[in-house]
ChimeraX commands (.cxc) that place a marker at each C-alpha (Angstrom):
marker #1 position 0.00,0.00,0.00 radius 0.5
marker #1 position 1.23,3.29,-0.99 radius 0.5
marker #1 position 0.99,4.61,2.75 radius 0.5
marker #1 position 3.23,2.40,4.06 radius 0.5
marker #1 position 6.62,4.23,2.66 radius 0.5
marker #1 position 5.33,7.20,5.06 radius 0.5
marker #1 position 6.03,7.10,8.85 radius 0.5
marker #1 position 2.78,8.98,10.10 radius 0.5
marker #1 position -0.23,9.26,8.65 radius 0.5
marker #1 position -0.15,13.14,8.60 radius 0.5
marker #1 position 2.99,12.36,6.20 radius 0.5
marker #1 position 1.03,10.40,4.06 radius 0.5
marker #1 position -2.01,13.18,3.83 radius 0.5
marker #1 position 0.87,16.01,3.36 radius 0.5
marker #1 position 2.51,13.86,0.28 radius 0.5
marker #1 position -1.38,13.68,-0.80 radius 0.5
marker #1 position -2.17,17.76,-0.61 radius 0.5
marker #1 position 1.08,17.84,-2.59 radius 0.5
marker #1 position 0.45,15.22,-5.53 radius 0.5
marker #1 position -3.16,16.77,-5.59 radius 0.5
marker #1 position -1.42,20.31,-5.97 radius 0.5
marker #1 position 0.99,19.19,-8.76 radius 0.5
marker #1 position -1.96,17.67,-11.05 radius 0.5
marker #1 position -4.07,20.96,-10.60 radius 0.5
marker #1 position -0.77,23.27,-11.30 radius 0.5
marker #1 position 0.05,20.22,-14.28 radius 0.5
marker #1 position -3.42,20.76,-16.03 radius 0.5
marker #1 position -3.57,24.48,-15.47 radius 0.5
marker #1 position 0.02,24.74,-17.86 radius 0.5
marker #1 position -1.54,22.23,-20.48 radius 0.5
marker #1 position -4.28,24.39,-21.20 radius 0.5
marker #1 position -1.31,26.64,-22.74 radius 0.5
marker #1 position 0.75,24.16,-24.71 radius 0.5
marker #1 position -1.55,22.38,-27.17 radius 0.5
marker #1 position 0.97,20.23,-28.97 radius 0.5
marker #1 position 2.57,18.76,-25.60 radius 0.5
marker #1 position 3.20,15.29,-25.42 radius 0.5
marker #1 position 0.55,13.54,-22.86 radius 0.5
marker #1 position 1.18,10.37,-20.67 radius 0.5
marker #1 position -1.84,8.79,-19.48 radius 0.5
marker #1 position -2.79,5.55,-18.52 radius 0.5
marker #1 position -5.17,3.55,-21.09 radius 0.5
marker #1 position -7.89,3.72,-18.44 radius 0.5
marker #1 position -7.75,6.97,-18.32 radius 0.5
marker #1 position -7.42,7.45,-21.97 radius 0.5
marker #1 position -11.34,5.82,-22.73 radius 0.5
marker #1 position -13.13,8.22,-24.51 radius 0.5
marker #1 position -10.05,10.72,-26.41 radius 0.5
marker #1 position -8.13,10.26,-29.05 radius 0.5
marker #1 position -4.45,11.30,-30.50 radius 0.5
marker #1 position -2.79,11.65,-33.52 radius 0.5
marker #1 position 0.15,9.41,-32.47 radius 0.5
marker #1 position 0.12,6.58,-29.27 radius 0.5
marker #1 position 2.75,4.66,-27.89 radius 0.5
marker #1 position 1.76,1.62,-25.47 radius 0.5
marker #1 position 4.56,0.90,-23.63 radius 0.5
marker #1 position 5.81,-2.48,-22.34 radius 0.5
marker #1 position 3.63,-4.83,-24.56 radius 0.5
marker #1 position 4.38,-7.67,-22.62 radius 0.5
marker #1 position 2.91,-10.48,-20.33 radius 0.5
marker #1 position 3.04,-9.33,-16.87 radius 0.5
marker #1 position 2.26,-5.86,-17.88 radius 0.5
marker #1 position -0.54,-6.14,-20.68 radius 0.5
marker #1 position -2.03,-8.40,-19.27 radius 0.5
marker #1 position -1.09,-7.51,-15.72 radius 0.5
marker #1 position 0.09,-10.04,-13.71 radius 0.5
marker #1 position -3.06,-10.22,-11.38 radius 0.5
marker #1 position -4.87,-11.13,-14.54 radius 0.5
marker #1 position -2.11,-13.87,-15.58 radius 0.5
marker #1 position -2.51,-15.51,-12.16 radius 0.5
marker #1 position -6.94,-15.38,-12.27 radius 0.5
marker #1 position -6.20,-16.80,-15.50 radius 0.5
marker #1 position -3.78,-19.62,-14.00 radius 0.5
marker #1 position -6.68,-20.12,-11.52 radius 0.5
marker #1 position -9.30,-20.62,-14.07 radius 0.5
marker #1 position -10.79,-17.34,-13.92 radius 0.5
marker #1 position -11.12,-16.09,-17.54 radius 0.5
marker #1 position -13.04,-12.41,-17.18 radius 0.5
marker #1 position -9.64,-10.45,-15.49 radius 0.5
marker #1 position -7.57,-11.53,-18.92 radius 0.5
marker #1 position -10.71,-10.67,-20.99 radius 0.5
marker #1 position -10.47,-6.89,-18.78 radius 0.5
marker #1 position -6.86,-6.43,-19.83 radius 0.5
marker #1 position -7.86,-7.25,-23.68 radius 0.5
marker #1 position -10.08,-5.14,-23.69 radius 0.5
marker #1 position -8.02,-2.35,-22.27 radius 0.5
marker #1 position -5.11,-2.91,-24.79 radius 0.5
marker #1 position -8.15,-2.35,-27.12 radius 0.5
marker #1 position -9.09,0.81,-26.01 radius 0.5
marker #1 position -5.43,2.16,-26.05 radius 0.5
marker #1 position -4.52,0.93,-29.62 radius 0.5
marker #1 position -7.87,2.37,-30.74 radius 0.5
marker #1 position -6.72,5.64,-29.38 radius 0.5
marker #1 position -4.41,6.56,-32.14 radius 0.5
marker #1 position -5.98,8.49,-35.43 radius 0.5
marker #1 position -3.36,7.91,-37.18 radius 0.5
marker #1 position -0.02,6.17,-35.99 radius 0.5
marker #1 position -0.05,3.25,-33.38 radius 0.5
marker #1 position 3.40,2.12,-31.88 radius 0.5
marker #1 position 3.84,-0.57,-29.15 radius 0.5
marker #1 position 6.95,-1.35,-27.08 radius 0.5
marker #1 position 8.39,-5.00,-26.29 radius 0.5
marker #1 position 10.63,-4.75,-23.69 radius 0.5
marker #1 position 13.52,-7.81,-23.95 radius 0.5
marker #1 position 13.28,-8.20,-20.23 radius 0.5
marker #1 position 11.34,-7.01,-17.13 radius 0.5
marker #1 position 12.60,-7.59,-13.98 radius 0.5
marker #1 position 15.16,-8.99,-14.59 radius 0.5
marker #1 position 13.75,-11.90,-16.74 radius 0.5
marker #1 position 12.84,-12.09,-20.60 radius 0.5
marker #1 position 9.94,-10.50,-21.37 radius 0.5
marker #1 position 7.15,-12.23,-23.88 radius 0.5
marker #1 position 5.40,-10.18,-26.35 radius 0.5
marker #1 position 2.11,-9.91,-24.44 radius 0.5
marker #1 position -0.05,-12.72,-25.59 radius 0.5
marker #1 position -2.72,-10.18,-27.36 radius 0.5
marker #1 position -0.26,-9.36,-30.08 radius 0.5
marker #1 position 0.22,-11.42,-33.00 radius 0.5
marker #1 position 3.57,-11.08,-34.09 radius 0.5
marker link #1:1,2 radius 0.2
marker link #1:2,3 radius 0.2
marker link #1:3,4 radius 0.2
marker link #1:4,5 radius 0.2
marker link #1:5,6 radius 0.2
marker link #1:6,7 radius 0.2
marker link #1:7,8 radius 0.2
marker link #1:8,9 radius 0.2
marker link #1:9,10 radius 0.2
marker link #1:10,11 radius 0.2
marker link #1:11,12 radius 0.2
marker link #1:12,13 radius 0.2
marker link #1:13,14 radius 0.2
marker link #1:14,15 radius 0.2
marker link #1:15,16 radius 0.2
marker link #1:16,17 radius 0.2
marker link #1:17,18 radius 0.2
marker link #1:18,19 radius 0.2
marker link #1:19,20 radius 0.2
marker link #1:20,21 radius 0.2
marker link #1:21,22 radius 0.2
marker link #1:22,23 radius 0.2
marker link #1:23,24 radius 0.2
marker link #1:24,25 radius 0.2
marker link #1:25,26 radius 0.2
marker link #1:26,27 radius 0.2
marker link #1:27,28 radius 0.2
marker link #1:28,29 radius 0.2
marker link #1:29,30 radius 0.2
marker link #1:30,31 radius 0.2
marker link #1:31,32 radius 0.2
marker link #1:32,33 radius 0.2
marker link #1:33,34 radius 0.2
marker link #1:34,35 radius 0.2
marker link #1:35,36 radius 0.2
marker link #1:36,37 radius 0.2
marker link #1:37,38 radius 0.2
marker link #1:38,39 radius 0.2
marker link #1:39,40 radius 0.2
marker link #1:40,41 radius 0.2
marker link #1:41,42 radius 0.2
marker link #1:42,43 radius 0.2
marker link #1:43,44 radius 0.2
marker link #1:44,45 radius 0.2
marker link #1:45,46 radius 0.2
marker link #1:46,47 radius 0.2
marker link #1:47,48 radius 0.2
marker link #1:48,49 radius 0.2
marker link #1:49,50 radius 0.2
marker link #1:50,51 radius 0.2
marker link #1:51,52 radius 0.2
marker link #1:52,53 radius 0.2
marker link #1:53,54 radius 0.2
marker link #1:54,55 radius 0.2
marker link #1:55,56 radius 0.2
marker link #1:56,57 radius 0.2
marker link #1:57,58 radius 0.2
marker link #1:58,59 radius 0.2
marker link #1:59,60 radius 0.2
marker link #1:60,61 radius 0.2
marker link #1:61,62 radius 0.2
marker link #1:62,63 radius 0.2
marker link #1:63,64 radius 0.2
marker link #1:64,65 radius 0.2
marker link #1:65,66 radius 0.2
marker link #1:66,67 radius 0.2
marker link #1:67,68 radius 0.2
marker link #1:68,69 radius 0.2
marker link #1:69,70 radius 0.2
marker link #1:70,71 radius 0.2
marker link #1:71,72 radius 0.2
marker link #1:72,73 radius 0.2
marker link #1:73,74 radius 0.2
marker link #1:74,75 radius 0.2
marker link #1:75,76 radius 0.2
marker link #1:76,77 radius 0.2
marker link #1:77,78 radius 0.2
marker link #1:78,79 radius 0.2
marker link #1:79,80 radius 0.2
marker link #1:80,81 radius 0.2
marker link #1:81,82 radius 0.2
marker link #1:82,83 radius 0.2
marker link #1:83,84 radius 0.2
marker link #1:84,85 radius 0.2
marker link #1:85,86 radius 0.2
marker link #1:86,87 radius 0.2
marker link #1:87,88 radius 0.2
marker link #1:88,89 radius 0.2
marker link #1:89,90 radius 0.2
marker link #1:90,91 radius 0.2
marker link #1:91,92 radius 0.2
marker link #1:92,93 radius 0.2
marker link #1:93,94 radius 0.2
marker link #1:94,95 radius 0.2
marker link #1:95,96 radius 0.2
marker link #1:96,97 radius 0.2
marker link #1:97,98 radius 0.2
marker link #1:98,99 radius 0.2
marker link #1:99,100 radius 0.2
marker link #1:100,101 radius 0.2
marker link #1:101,102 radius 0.2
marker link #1:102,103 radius 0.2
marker link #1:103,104 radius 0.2
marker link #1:104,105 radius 0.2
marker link #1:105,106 radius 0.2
marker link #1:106,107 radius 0.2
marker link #1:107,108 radius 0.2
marker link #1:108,109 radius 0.2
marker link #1:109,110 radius 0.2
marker link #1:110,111 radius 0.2
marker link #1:111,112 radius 0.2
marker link #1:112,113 radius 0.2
marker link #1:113,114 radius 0.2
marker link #1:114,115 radius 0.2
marker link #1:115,116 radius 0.2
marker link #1:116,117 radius 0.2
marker link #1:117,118 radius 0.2
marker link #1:118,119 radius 0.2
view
């Protein structure tokens, strides 16, 4: 849990003013700079769209998460369907150029191509 790196709780809520702080002061400046780059997180990218994504680490253990790799291992399908369809969402994101990153390894390990890709 994020809360645990922090030795009081009134730590924890300060770091929390602060992050909440940086995203206001964050989308405040992007109002000004229209042809920024944006990071986002597919979940939160639902709904937009962008000339140009990048999906980074395309690999088992990312997409598809490795909480949906071990419901999977445990006979529970929906969790792997979830993570399809959020690699979905994030390749259907891009009008008009689409580029996905396989890592060699992660943590220390070789990485896979995530399983979704047909390579």
């Amino acid at each position: 849990m994020a809360a645990n790196r922090f030795p009081t709780v009134a730590a924890f809520l300060e770091h929390v003013d602060h992050m909440t702080a940086m995203v206001q002061e964050i989308k405040q400046l992007s109002k000004h700079f229209k042809d920024a780059i944006q990071l986002t997180t597919i979940h939160r990218s639902k709904g937009l769209e962008y000339q140009t994504v990048y999906v980074l680490a395309a690999v088992d253990g990312s997409i598809p998460h490795d909480f949906a790799l071990e419901s999977y291992r445990k006979g529970e399908l929906s969790p792997l369907e979830e993570e399809r369809r959020l690699l979905y969402v994030a390749a259907t994101r891009a009008k008009k150029d689409l580029y996905l990153s396989i890592l060699q390894t992660r943590r220390g390990r070789t990485a896979h191509p995530s399983r979704f890709l047909k390579l």
